[in-house]
C-alpha positions in Angstrom: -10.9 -10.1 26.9 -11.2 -11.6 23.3 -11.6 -15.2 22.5 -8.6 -15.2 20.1 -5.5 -15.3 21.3 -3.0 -13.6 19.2 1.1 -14.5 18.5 3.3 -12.3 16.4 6.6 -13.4 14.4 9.4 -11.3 14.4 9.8 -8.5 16.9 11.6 -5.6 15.3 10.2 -2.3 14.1 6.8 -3.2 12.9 6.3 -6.1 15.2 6.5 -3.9 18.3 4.3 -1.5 16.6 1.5 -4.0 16.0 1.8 -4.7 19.3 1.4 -1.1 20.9 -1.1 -0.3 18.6 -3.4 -3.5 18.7 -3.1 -3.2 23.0 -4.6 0.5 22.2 -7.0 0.1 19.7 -8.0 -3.5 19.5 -9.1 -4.4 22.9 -11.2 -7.8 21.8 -8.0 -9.5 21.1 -6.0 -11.1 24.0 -2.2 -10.3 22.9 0.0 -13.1 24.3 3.4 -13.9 22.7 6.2 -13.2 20.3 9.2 -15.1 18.8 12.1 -14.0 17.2 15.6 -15.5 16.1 17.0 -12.8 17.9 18.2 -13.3 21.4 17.8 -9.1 22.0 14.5 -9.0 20.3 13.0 -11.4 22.2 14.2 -10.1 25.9 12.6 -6.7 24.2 8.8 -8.6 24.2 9.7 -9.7 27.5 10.4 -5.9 28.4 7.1 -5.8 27.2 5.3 -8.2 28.7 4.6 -10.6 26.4 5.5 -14.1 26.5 8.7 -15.1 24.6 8.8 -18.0 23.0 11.8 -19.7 22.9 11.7 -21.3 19.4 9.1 -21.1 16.4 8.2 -24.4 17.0 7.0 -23.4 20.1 4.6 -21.2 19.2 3.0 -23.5 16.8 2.8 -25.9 19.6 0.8 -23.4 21.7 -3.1 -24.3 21.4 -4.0 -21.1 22.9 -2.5 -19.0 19.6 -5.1 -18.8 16.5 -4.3 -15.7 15.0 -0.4 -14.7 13.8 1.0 -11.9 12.4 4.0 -12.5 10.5 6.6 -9.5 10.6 9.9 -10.3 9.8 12.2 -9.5 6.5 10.5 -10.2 3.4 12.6 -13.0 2.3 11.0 -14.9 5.4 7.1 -14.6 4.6 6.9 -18.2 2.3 8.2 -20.1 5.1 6.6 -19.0 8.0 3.1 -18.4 6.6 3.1 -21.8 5.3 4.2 -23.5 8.3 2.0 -21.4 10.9 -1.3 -22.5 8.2 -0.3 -26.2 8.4 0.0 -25.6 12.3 -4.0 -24.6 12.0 -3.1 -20.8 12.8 -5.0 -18.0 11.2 -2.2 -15.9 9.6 -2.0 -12.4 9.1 1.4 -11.5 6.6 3.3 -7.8 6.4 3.5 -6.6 3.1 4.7 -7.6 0.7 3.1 -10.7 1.1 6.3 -12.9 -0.7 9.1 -11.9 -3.1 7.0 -13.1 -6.0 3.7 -14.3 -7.4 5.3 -17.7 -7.8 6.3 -17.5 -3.7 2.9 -16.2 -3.4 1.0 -18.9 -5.1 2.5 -21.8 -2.4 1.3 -19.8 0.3 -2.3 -19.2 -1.3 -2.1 -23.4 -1.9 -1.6 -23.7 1.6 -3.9 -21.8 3.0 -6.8 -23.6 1.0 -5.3 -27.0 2.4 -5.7 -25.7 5.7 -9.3 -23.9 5.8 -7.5 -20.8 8.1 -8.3 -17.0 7.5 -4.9 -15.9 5.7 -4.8 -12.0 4.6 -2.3 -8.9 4.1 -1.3 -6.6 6.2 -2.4 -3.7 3.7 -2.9 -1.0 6.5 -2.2 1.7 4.0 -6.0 1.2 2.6 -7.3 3.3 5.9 -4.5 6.1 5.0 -6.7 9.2 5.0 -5.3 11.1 1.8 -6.3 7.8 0.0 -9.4 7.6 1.7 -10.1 10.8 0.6 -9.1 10.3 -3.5 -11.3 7.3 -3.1 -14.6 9.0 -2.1 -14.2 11.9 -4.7 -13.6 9.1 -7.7 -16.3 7.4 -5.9 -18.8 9.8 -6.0 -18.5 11.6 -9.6 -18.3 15.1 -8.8 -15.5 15.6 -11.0 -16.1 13.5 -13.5 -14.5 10.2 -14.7 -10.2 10.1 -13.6 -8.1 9.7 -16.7 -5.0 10.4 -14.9 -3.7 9.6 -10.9 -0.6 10.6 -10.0 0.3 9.1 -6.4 4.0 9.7 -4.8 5.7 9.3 -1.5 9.0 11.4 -1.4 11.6 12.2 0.9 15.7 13.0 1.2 17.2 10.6 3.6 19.2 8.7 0.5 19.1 5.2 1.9 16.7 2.3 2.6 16.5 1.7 6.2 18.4 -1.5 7.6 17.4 -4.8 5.8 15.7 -2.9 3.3 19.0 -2.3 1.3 20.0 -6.1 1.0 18.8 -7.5 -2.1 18.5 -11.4 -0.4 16.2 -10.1 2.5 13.6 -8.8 -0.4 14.7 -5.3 0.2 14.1 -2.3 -2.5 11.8 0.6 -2.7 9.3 -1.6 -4.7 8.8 -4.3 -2.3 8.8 -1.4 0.2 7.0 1.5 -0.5 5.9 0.9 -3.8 3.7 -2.5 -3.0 1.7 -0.3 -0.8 0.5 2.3 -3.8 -0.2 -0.3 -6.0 -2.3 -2.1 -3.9 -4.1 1.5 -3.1 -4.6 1.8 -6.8 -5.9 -1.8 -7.9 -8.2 -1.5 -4.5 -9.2 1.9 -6.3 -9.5 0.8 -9.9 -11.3 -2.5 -11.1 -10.3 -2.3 -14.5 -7.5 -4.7 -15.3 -4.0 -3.3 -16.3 -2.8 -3.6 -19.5 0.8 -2.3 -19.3 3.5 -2.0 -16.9 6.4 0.8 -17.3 8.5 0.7 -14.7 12.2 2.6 -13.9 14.1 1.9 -11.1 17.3 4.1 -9.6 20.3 2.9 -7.5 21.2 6.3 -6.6 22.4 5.2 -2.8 21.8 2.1 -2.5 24.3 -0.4 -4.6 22.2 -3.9 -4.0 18.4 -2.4 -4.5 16.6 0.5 -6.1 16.2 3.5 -3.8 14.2 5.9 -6.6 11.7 4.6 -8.6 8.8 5.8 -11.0 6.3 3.5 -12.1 3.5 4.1 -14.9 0.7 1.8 -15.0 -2.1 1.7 -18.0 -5.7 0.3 -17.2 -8.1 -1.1 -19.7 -10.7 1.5 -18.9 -7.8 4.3 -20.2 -7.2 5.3 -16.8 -2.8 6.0 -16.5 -1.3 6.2 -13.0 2.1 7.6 -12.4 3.5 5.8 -9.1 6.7 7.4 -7.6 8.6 6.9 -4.6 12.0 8.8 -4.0 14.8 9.1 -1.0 16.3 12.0 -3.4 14.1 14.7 -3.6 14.4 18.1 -2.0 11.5 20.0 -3.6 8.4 17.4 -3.1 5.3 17.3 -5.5 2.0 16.7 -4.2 1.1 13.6 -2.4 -1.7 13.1 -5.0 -2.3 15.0 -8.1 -5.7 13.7 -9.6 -6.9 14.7 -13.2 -11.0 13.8 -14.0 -12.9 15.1 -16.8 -14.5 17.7 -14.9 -11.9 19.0 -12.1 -8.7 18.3 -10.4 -8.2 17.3 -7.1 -4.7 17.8 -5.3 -3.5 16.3 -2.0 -0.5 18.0 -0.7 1.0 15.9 2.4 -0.2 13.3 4.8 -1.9 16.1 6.7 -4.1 15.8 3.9 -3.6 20.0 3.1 -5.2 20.4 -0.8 -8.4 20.9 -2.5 -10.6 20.3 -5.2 -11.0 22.6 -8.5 -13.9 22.0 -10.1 -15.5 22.8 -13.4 -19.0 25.0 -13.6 -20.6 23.1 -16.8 -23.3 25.7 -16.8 -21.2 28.7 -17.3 -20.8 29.0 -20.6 -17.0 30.5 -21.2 -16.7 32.7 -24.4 -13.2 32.0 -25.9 -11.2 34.9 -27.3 -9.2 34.8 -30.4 -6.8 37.3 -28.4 -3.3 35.9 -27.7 -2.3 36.4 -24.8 1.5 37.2 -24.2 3.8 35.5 -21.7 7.2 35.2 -20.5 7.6 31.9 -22.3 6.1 34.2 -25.6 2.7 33.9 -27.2 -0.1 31.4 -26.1 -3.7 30.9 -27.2 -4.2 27.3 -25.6 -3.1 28.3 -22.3 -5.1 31.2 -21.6 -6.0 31.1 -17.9 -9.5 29.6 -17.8 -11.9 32.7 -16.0 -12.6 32.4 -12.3 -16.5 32.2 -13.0 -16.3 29.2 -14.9 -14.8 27.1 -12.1 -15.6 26.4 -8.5 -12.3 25.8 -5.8 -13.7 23.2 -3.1 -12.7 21.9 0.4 -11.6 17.8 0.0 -14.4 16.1 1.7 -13.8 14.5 5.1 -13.7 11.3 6.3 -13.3 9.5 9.1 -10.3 6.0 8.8 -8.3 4.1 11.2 -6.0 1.8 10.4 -6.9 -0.8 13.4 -10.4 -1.3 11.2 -8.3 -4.1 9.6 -7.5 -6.1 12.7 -11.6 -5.9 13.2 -12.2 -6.9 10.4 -10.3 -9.7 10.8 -12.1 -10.8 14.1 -15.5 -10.3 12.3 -14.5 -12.5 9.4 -13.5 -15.2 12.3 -16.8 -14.9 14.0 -18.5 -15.1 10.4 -19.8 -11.7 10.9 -18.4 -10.4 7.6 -16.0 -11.2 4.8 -11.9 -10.5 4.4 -11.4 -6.4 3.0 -7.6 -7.3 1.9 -8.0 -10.9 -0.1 -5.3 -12.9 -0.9 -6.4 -13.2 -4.6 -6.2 -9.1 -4.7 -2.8 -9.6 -3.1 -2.1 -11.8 -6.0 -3.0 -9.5 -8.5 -0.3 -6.9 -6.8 2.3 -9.5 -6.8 1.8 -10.1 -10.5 2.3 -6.2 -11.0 5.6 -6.3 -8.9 7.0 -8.9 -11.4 6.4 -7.5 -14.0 7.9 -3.8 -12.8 11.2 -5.8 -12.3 10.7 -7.2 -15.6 10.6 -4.1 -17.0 13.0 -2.3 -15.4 15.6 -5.8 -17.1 14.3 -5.2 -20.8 14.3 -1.6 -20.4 10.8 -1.0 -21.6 6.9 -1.5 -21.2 5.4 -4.5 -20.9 1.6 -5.5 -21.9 -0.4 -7.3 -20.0 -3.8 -8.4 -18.6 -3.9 -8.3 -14.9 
């Protein structure tokens, strides 16, 4: 067994799931305990065999606990991340990290005060289709990306739970959308320079349930982020447009490929216009199959537990922290200014 000794906060949904999962995959950490301000919750950690504390203060109290995940509603992160630091814990926070970049920045303060690890439960970072969009812009063979187009849809027409009440941070931005953004700053260095953001209440009265988000980067990269609980005919997971090719995920089983432009065969273009049902077209002539290559998406190999290593290793001093709080910060500051947007009804510049 591990030499830390691991607590989590909140016990609902995702807290049980770090739990199953970190038993399964992360064997050099001892699991011990979890508290929650629910009576059922907590005889549910009992269930499964964890200690259940009694109180929060509690767990603070327990020498034993360095490392704590905090997983409770949103509106809860600022609090409890700031009292488990001054209590000398190591914290790990769910995502969103806060409600804001100004909730975000106390928490940031306090973890400098207190000299503990503190990071972000950004598990989406291991997510295969992303790892996969990541090594093809990584490694060129298409050319330079000037436009990403990066969406998570479905049809249920609600937000799950606490997820629809404004007060408890709940919204498809702080839900669904903090995790693409923070796969596309991880992905792209360059700063942003504009934020476009427009959010639905389709089902939901207190929080926005469809959203689409367009992002501008100083490089001239333009990302099109859109999450939906209203769609019925889905688009692909990612659509990905590079100077030389185009590379399309469809799904989370990561079906797609990669279309890719022969630069050494010369095509000879034809003055002939080329009739449609739409009517006549000279710019959209089909490009001929021997100038282009189709191409399997390259494999790789992810797991999301790599982030609770990591975490160990940058205890033992073995390595550094993959999701930093200042590159949390920098999503925060995005998320503002999406809900800024969405108030004035239009764009916003920045340098982010």
């Amino acid at each position: 067994m591990g030499k830390h000794v691991f607590g989590i906060i909140g016990y609902g949904g995702m807290g049980s799931w770090h739990i199953k999962n970190l038993r399964e995959k992360v064997k050099a950490l001892k699991i011990k305990g979890a508290w929650d301000i629910r009576k059922e919750a907590r005889a549910k950690a009992k269930t499964d065999l964890l200690y259940a504390y009694s109180s929060l203060q509690e767990l603070l109290d327990d020498e034993e606990i360095d490392v704590v995940t905090v997983a409770t509603p949103n509106n809860f992160h600022h609090d409890l991340v700031i009292a488990c630091l001054r209590a000398g814990k190591n914290v790990i926070c769910e995502k969103p990290v806060a409600m804001n970049a100004s909730e975000f920045n106390d928490m940031i303060i306090a973890a400098k005060k207190s000299g503990k690890l503190f990071s972000i439960h950004q598990n989406r970072r291991w997510d295969p289709d992303y790892c996969i969009i990541r090594k093809i812009l990584i490694s060129g063979k298409i050319g330079a990306p000037y436009f990403i187009e990066s969406r998570v849809q479905g049809s249920r027409g609600a937000m799950h739970g606490w997820r629809g009440h404004m007060k408890n941070g709940g919204g498809m931005v702080l839900d669904w959308g903090v995790h693409l953004i923070d796969q596309i700053l991880d992905m792209i260095a360059s700063k942003v320079v504009s934020v476009d953001a427009h959010l639905f209440k389709i089902f939901t009265e207190e929080v926005e349930d469809n959203i689409k988000i367009l992002l501008r980067f100083e490089s001239g990269v333009s990302v099109l982020l859109e999450m939906s609980t209203n769609c019925f005919i889905r688009l692909p997971r990612w659509h990905v447009s590079c100077t030389n090719g185009t590379a399309v995920i469809q799904n989370w089983e990561c079906e797609g490929n990669i279309v890719k432009l022969k630069t050494k065969s010369k095509m000879d273009w034809t003055d002939d216009i080329v009739y449609t049902a739409a009517g006549p077209t000279r710019t959209m002539i089909p490009r001929p199959e021997y100038t282009q290559q189709t191409m399997e998406l390259p494999k790789v190999k992810t797991d999301w537990s790599e982030y609770y290593k990591n975490i160990l290793d940058t205890l033992d001093g073995k390595t550094e922290l993959i999701v930093k709080p200042e590159q949390a910060m920098r999503v925060m500051k995005v998320i503002d200014l999406i809900f800024e947007s969405q108030k004035t009804g239009h764009g916003l510049p920045c340098k982010i």
